[in-house]
Every structure is written in structure tokens, then in C-alpha cells.
C-alpha positions in Angstrom: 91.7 91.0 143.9 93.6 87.8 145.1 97.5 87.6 144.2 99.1 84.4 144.0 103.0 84.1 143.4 104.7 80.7 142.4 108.1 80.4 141.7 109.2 77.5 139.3 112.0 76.4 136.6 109.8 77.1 133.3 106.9 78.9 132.5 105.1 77.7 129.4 102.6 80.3 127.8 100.3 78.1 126.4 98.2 74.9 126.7 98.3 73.8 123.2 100.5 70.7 121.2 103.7 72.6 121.4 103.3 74.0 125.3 102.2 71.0 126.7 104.7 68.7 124.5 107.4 70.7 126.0 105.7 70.9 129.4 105.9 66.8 130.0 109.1 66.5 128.8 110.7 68.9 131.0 108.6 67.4 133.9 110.0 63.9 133.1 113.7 65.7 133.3 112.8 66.5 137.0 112.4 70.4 136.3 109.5 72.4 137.6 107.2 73.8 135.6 103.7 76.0 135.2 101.6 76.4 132.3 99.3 78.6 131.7 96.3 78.0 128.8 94.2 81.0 128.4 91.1 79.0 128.1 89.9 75.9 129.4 89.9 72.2 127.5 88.2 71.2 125.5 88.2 74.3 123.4 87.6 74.5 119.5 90.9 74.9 117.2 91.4 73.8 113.7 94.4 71.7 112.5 92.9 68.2 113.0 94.6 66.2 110.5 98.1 64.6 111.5 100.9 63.1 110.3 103.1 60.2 110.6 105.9 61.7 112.3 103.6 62.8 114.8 103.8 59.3 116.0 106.7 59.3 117.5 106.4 62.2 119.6 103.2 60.9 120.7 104.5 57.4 121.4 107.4 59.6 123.7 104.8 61.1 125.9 103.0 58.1 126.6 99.7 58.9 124.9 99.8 56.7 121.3 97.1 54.9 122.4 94.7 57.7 123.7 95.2 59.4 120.7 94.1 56.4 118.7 90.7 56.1 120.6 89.8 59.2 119.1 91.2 59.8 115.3 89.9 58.7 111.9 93.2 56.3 110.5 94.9 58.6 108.1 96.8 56.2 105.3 97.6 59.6 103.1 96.4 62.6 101.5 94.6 62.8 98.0 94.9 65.8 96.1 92.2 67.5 93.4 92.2 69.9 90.7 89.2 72.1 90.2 91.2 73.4 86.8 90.5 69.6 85.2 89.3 67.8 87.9 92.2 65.4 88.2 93.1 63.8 91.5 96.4 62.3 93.0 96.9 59.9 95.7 99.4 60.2 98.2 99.6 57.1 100.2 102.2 57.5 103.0 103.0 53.9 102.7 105.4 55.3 99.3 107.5 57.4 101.5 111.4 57.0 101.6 110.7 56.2 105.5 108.0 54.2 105.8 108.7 52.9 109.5 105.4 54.9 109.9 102.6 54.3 107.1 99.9 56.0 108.4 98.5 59.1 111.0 94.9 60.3 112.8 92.9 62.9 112.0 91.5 64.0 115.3 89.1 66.6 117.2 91.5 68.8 118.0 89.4 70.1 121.2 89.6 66.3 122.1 93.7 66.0 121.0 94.5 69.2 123.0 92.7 68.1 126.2 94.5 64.8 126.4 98.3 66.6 125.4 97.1 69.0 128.3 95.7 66.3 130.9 98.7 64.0 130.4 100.9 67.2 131.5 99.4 67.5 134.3 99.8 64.0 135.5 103.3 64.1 134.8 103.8 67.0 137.5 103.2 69.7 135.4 101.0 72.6 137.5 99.0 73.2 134.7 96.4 76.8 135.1 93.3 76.7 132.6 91.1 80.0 132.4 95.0 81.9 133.2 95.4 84.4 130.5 99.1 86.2 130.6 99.3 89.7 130.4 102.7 91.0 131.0 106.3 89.7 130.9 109.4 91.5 132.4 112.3 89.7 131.7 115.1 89.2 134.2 118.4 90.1 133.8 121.1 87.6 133.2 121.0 85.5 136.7 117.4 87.4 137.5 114.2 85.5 137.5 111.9 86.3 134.8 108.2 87.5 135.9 105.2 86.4 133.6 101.5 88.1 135.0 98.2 85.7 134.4 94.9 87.0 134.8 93.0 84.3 136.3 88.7 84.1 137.4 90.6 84.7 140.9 92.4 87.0 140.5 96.1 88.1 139.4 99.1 85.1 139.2 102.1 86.2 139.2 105.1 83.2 138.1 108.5 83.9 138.7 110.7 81.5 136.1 114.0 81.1 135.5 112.8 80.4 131.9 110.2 81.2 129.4 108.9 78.8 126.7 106.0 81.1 124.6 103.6 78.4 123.2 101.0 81.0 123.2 100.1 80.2 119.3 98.5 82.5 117.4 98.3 85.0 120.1 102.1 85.3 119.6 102.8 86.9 123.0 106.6 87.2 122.9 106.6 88.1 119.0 103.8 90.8 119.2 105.6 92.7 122.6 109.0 92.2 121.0 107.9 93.6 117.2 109.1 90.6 115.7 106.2 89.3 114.3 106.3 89.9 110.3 103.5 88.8 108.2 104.7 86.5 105.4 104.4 88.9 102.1 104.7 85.8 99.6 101.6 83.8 101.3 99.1 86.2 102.6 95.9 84.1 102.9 93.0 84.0 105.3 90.9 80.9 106.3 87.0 80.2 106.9 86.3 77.2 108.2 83.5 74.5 110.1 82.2 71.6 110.4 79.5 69.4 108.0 77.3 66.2 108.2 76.5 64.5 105.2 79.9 65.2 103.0 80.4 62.4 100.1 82.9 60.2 101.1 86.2 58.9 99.0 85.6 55.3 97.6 86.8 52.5 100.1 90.5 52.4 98.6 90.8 56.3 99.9 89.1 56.0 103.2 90.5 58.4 105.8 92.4 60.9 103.2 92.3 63.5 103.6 91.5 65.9 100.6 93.0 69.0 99.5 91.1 70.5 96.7 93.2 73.1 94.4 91.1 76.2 93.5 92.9 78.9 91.5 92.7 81.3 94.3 93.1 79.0 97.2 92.6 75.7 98.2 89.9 73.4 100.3 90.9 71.0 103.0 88.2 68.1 103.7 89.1 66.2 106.5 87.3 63.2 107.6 86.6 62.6 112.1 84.7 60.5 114.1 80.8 60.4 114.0 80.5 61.2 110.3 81.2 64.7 110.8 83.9 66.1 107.8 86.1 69.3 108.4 86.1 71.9 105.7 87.6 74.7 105.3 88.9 77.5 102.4 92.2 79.4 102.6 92.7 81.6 100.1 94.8 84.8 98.5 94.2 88.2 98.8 92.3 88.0 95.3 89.5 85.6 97.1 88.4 88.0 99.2 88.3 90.9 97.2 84.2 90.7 96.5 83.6 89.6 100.0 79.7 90.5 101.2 77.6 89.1 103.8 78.8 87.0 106.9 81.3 84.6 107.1 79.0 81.4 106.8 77.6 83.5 103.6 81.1 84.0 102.1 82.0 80.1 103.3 79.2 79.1 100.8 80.1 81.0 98.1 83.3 79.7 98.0 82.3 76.3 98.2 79.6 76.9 95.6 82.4 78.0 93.2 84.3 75.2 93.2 82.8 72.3 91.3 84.9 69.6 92.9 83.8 70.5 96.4 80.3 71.2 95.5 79.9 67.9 93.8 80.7 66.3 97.4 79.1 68.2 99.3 75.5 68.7 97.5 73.9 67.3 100.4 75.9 68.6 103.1 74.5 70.3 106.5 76.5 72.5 108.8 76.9 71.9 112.1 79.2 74.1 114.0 80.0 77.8 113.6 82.1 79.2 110.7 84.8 80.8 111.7 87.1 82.9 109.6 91.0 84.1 110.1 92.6 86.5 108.6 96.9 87.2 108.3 97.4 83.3 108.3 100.8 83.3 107.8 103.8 84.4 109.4 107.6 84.0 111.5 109.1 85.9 114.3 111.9 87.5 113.0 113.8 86.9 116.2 112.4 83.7 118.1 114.5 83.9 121.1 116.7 86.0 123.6 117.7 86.2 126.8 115.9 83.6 129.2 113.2 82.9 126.5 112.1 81.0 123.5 109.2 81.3 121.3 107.8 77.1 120.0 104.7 76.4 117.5 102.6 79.1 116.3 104.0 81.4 118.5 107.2 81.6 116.5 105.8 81.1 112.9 103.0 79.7 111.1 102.9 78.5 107.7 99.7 77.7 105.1 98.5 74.2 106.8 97.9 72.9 103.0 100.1 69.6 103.7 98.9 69.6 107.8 102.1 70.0 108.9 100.8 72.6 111.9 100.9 70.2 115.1 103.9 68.4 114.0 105.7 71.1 113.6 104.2 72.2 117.2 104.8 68.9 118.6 108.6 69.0 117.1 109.3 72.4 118.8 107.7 71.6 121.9 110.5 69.1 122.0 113.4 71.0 121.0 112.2 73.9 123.3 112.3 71.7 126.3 115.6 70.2 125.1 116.7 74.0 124.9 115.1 75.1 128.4 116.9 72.1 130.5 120.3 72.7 129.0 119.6 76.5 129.9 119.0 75.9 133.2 122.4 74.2 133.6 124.2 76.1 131.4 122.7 79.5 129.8 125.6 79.9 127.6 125.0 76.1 126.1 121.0 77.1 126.1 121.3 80.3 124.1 122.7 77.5 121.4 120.4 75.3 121.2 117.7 78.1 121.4 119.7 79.8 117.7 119.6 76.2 116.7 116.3 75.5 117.7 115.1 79.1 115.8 117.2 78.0 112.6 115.3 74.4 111.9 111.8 75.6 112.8 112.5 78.4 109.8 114.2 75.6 107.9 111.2 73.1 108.0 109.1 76.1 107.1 111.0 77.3 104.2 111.1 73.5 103.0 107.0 72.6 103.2 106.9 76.7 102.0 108.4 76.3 98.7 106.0 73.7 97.4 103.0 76.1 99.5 103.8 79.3 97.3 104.3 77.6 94.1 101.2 74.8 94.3 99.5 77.5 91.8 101.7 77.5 89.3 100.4 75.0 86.1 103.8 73.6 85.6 104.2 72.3 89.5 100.4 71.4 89.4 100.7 69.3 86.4 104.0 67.3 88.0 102.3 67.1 91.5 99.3 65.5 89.3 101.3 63.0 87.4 104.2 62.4 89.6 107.5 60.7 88.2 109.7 58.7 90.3 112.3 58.8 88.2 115.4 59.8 91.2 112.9 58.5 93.7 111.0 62.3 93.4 107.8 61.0 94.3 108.6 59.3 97.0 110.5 62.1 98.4 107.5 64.5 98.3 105.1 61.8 99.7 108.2 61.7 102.2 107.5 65.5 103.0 104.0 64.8 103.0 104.8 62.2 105.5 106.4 65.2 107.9 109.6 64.0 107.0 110.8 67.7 106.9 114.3 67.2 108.5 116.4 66.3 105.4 119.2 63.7 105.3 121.0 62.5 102.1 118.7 60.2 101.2 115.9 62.3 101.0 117.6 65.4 99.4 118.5 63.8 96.5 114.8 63.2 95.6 113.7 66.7 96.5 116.9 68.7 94.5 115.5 66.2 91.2 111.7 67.5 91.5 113.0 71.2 92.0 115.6 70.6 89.4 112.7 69.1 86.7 110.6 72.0 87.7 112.9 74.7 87.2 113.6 72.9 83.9 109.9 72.8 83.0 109.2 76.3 83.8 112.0 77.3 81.6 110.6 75.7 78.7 107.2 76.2 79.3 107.7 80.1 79.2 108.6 79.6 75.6 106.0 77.6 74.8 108.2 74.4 74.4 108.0 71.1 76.8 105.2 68.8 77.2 102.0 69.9 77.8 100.5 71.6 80.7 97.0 69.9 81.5 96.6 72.1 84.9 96.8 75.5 82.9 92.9 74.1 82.2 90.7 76.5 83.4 88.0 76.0 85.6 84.6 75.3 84.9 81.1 76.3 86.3 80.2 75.1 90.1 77.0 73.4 91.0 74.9 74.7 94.2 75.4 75.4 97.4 75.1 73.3 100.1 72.2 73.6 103.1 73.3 75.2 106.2 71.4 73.7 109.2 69.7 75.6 112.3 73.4 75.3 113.8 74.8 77.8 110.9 75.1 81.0 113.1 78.4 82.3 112.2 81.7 84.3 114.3 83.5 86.3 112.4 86.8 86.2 114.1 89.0 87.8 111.3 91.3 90.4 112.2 
């Protein structure tokens, strides 16, 4: 078997938003750097919708316009209620920064490929098909060694610094036993993609929709070529009575929630279903000596408000900002890399507080009549917006609607307070939809 060694500045585990992000723009700086993808693009992934802040970071590498060739224009998100079967629009144009109205909602086998590509013409030697397999970490002043299994044989990279953008995969986390699951949002996800999904009226084209069940929640995402994302993520209790495949159990789930089924009476399947299981979860430790761990590789948090690429995007940019001081200066990178580590869990812990309380009836029934009195819906259509790095103008907003729900909860626990529409329950689904010839499932939980 053929063994091929390359030395270089960086090694970046992983071909995905955050790996390639952070590839470029540590190219750009003049640094050398390999990256190794495990498959080769396009490849399926889910997390297609994006958001405004996204923007930026895709204006910075030079792609904007790529991008927009391929993504459905994404003005906002509406959300629905299968308890009364209330919906809320969200329209980013209402957010406290509103230098950017609007996002895409994009293949993300298309999205990657192009994030990927553009890395490659920037200098970055970029392996597809390279799969790594073991790490020994240098010493302090000692090259790091990261070993890829390749259709050729064995790669072996010798870096002076390792970025782990290996997503889900969590190579770093899972070799280091820092991986912990996240006890307060333990969900799974089943997921594909239909022809033939109901579309919003013309005032909501390109919203995405996020349909509240009470033991989970639907995302329906319009792309090109009339073809709709859809997936369920739910909680432990949703999978409880599980049976059959996962196309079977994707059908049933749909079938049981009458806001969903209503659109998608007609609908035909036209990908495989695939299902995840132990969605969410954060690194207890994303860094040490020589290393840093960016995107899913670190943590992952429910996607309900589609902040998964952004906040891949986001620490693909502070990890190269953290690998190029560390070259210079390991002593200033260890910093930025605890700094780096501390906003990532931030921004999680931020979007996470609305995630793990989005069943409760008395944040339901605000996030389905929304004051502005403080500015507090604008600053969650702010957060919606992927505005996740507060400032005082935003806080403000945000400390009123936790302030009015804590409040609310108080009183609704002893049955005073205005009423509680979203303590409603649910009523009987339609149908199921048709699967098409194409509906041969993967199971890929584990």
C-alpha cells in the first residue's frame, strides 16, 4: 500500500462549511494548508436553509454570487402550531439589523461542493475520498501527525496545527472523551426529500416552515426544482412506539400531524429517508495543545431556527483566526482558541434556551402573538436572523421576552394571567402521503 507524506501549516479534518470556511481564509493569509473530506462532493447532508448572517461570510470568500445561482430566496421563517393551528411570520426584514433582509435555502450537496471547490482554487490542497484515522499530537514545538486512508493508499500529514471540522463524526471529541450528549434536548431526526408539497401563499414564498408538534417539530423547506425538504426531529417520547423502517416511521409522523398532512396530501417522495439518532451535543473541552475542534465537530444544537451552517461558517472563521495567530504565537493562539470554545457554547446556549423551552404553552403562545413592546419581537426575529452575538442593543430585547416569560409562567402555574391558547390540544391528522418508486429507505440511526 502506497504512503504519501506532506508536511503543511494546518490540517483541516473535514470538507464541510466550517472546514473549508476556515481552509480559504487561512490560504488567503499565506499559510499552507491540507484538507481532507472523507467523501467526495457532491455528497447528501441536511441543513439547507440559511440565514442572513451567513451573507457576510459568504460575501468574504468570494462566492455570494455562486451561492445565489443555486438557493430558493429566503425572506424569513413562518412558524405553525399543530395544538391550534395558528401560524406566525417571521420576516427577517423586522430584525434590529436589517443590513441583511433575507438568506437561501440551498442543496446542501450543491452548497458544500462550491465552499469545497472555491478552497481549492485559493491554494488549499484539498483530498476528497481521504478518510482520517489516527492523530498523534506533537509535543509543544513537535509537529502534529493526522493518518488519512485514501483509494491509494495511506496519507500521512504532518501539521503544525489541527482544525477538526470533521462534523458529526466528531474525531477529536470522540478520541479525547469529550463528547457529552446534551441530556436537556435528546432528539433524533428522519428526514427526505418530496415533490408535490403545498406551497405558502405568494406573501410567504421561500419561508421556510417550522411546524410545532407536541413531541417535536417539522421543518419544510422549500429548493430549486419544486422539490421541498422535510424532516421530523423529535423527543425521546416520539420514538417510543417506533415499528417498521424509517420511511414507515417518517409517515407516521407526518400522518399525525394535521398541519403537515394537510400540505402534503399529495406529496411523493423522492430521495431516501434517512434517520439520526443523538442529535444533540458539545465537546466538553474543544481545544488543547496544537488543536481546535469548529462546527459540528465541537457541538451541535437542534437546527429548529437553521442556525447549523452559520454557526459552522462562523467557527470556520474564528478557527482560522485562531490557527494563524498560533502559528506565530502559540501562547496568543491557545487564547483565541478558549475564546473561540467560549462563544461557540455561548451562541449555543442563546438559540438553546428558546430550543428547550419551544414546548412549553406559555412561550408557545408569546412566540404566536409576539409583542414588541421593548423591541422583543424584533429581537427574536433578530436571533432568527443569526444575530446570535449579542450587543446592547439587542440584549435589552431578549432580557424583556425572558423577563415577560418568566413572569407568565409564574402566573400561569396558579392559574392567573391571560390565557394560554397553545395549551390547546391537538386534533386528529388526515392521511398519509404516497411514497414514490424512489422511497427505499437507510436507516442510519445510531
Amino acid at each position: 500500500m502506497e504512503r504519501t507524506q506532506v508536511e503543511t501549516d494546518v490540517v483541516v479534518i473535514g470538507g464541510g462549511p466550517a472546514g473549508s470556511t476556515a481552509a480559504t481564509l487561512l490560504a488567503r493569509k499565506g499559510r499552507s494548508v491540507v484538507m481532507l473530506e472523507k467523501d467526495s462532493h457532491p455528497r447528501f447532508h441536511i441543513g439547507e436553509s440559511l440565514l442572513p448572517r451567513n451573507l457576510d461570510i459568504l460575501e468574504q470568500l468570494g462566492v455570494l454570487d455562486e451561492v445565489c445561482t443555486i438557493g430558493v430566496h429566503k425572506p424569513g421563517a413562518e412558524f405553525v402550531s399543530d395544538r391550534t393551528g395558528r401560524s406566525q411570520a417571521f420576516p427577517f426584514a423586522r430584525a434590529l439589523n436589517r443590513d441583511r433582509t433575507f438568506a437561501w435555502q440551498v442543496k446542501r450537496s450543491e452548497f458544500d461542493e462550491i465552499l469545497f471547490r472555491n478552497a481549492a482554487r485559493c491554494g488549499v490542497t484539498a483530498f476528497e475520498n481521504a478518510r482520517a484515522a489516527e492523530v498523534v499530537l506533537g509535543a509543544p514545538g513537535e509537529a502534529t501527525i493526522v493518518t488519512a486512508r485514501t483509494a491509494d493508499g495511506v496519507l500521512e500529514i504532518r501539521a503544525r496545527y489541527l482544525l477538526d471540522a470533521s462534523g458529526r463524526d466528531t474525531f477529536m471529541a470522540a478520541r479525547s472523551d469529550a463528547k457529552v450528549a446534551n441530556k436537556y434536548n435528546n432528539t433524533a431526526a428522519v428526514y427526505g426529500h418530496f415533490k408535490q408539497v403545498r406551497r405558502l401563499g405568494e406573501n410567504k414564498k421561500g419561508y421556510i416552515s417550522i411546524h410545532l408538534t407536541e413531541d417535536g417539530w417539522f421543518w419544510l423547506i422549500p429548493l430549486q426544482n419544486e422539490t421541498v425538504s422535510v424532516g421530523f426531529v423529535g423527543n425521546q417520547s416520539a420514538w417510543k412506539q417506533r415499528e417498521g423502517s424509517a420511511a414507515d416511521l417518517f409517515m407516521a409522523r407526518i400522518a399525525r400531524s394535521p398541519t403537515v398532512a394537510d400540505r402534503m396530501r399529495d406529496a411523493e417522495l423522492v430521495s431516501e429517508v434517512t434517520a439520526t439518532a443523538n442529535y444533540s451535543y458539545r465537546a466538553n473541552r474543544g481545544y488543547g495543545e496544537g488543536y481546535l475542534m469548529i462546527g459540528d465537530a465541537f457541538g451541535f444544537v437542534d437546527p429548529m431556527f437553521s442556525t447549523g451552517v452559520l454557526m459552522a461558517m462562523t467557527a470556520g472563521t474564528l478557527g482560522a483566526e485562531t490557527a494563524d495567530a498560533w502559528l506565530d504565537d502559540p501562547k496568543r493562539g491557545q487564547v483565541l482558541a478558549r475564546r473561540t470554545t467560549r462563544e461557540l457554547g455561548r451562541a449555543m446556549d442563546r438559540i438553546g434556551w428558546l430550543i428547550y423551552r419551544i414546548n412549553d404553552p406559555v412561550l408557545r403562545s408569546m412566540f404566536f402573538s409576539p409583542s414588541n413592546l421593548f423591541l422583543m419581537r424584533d429581537g427574536i426575529v433578530n436571533m432568527l436572523a443569526g444575530n446570535l452575538r449579542l450587543n446592547l442593543r439587542s440584549l435589552v430585547p431578549v432580557l424583556a421576552f425572558k423577563a415577560a416569560y418568566r413572569l407568565l409562567s409564574a402566573l400561569h402555574r396558579h392559574g392567573a394571567g391571560p390565557a394560554m391558547p397553545e395549551a390547546v390540544p391537538c386534533t386528529a391528522a388526515p392521511a398519509m402521503p404516497r411514497a414514490s418508486a424512489y422511497s427505499k429507505a437507510t436507516d442510519q440511526a445510531r
